[in-house]
N, C-alpha and C positions, 0 to 999 in steps of 0.2 A: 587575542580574540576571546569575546566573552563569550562562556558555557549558555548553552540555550536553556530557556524554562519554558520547556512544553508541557502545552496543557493542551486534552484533546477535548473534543465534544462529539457527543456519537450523535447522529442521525437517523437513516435508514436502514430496511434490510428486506432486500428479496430474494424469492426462492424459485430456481427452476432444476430442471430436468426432466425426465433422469438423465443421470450418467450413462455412456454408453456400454461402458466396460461392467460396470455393478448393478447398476439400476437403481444406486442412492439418490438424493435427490441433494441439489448443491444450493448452496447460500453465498451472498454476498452482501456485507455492509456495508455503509461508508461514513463517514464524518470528517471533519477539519479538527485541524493542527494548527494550536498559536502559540507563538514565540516571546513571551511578557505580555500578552495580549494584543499581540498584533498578527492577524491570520499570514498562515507560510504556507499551508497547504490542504487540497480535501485528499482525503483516503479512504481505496476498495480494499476490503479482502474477500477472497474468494475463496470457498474450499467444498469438498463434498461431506454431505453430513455421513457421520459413522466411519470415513473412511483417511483417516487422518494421515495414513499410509500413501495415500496420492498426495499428499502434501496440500500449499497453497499457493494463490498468488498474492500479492499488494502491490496496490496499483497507488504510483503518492502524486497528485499534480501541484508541480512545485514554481515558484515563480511571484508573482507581485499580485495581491488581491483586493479588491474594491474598488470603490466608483469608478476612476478613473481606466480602471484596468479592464485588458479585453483579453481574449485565448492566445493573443501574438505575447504575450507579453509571461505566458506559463508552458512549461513542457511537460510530460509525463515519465518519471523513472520508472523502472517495473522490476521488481524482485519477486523469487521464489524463493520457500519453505520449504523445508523438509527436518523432519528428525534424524537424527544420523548417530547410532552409539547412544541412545538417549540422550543427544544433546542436541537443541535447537539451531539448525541452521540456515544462514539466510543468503544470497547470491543476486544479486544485480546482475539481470539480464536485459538482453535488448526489447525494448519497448513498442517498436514500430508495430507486433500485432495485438497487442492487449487492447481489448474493448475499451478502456478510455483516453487509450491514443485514438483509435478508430472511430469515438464518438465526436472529434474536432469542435464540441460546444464549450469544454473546459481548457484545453490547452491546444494550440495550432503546434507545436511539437512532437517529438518523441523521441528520448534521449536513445543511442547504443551504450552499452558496456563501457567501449573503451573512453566514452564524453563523459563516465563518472568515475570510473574506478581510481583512485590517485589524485583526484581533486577535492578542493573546500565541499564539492558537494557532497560526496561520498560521505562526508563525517558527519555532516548535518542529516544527509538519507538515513543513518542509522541512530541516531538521534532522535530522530519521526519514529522509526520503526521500535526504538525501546518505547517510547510513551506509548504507542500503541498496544504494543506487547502489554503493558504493566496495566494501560489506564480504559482497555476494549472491555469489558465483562462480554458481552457479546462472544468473543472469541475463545472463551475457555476451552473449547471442546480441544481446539489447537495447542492453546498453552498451559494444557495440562499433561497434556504428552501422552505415550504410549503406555 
């Protein structure tokens, strides 16, 4: 199997709140993921501004995109962030309540844990998530740590 050459492209970015707990107000961006130039996914990240201690989410809608393609055809993984020992860490969680499983315009899915963890996708999900990591400017506040 060939290594992926992801390249992202940023998009958007809104902001609500506040948070309940702090009263920060929280951000979320998104853009796509291409794979040699062939789009594999759009991506949220969510996080509270100042408060990098609540961690994040990223939301990747992953699956087959353009003309042909409709929401049956992509599902949603969902992982969490967190710092841990100063070191970035990341966790595939179950997807079913993340806001762009629940928005059903970009994917009619939503993976659980156990439908990634130990499959071809798992390696690709983190694949997504290093370009991201490296190539969001947007996300600094995150990937500069504590």
């Amino acid at each position: 199997m060939q290594p992926m050459a992801i390249t992202v492209e940023t998009d958007g970015t809104s902001d609500s709140g506040p948070c309940e707990c702090c009263g920060n107000m929280g951000r979320t961006v998104w853009g796509y993921l291409y794979d040699s130039g062939r789009p594999i996914a759009a991506y949220y990240v969510q996080w509270t501004l100042g408060r990098i201690d609540h961690g994040a989410h990223i939301d990747l809608v992953t699956g087959t995109w353009g003309g042909q393609s409709s929401p049956k055809d992509r599902s949603v993984v969902a992982v969490t962030f967190r710092w841990m020992s100063s070191v970035p860490q990341f966790m595939i969680i179950d997807a079913q309540e993340r806001p762009a499983a629940k928005a059903g315009s970009l994917a009619a899915s939503a993976k659980r844990r156990d439908e990634v963890i130990g499959t071809p996708l798992a390696s690709n999900v983190f694949a997504m998530l290093d370009a991201i990591w490296h190539s969001d400017e947007r996300i600094s506040e995150l990937t500069r740590g504590p």
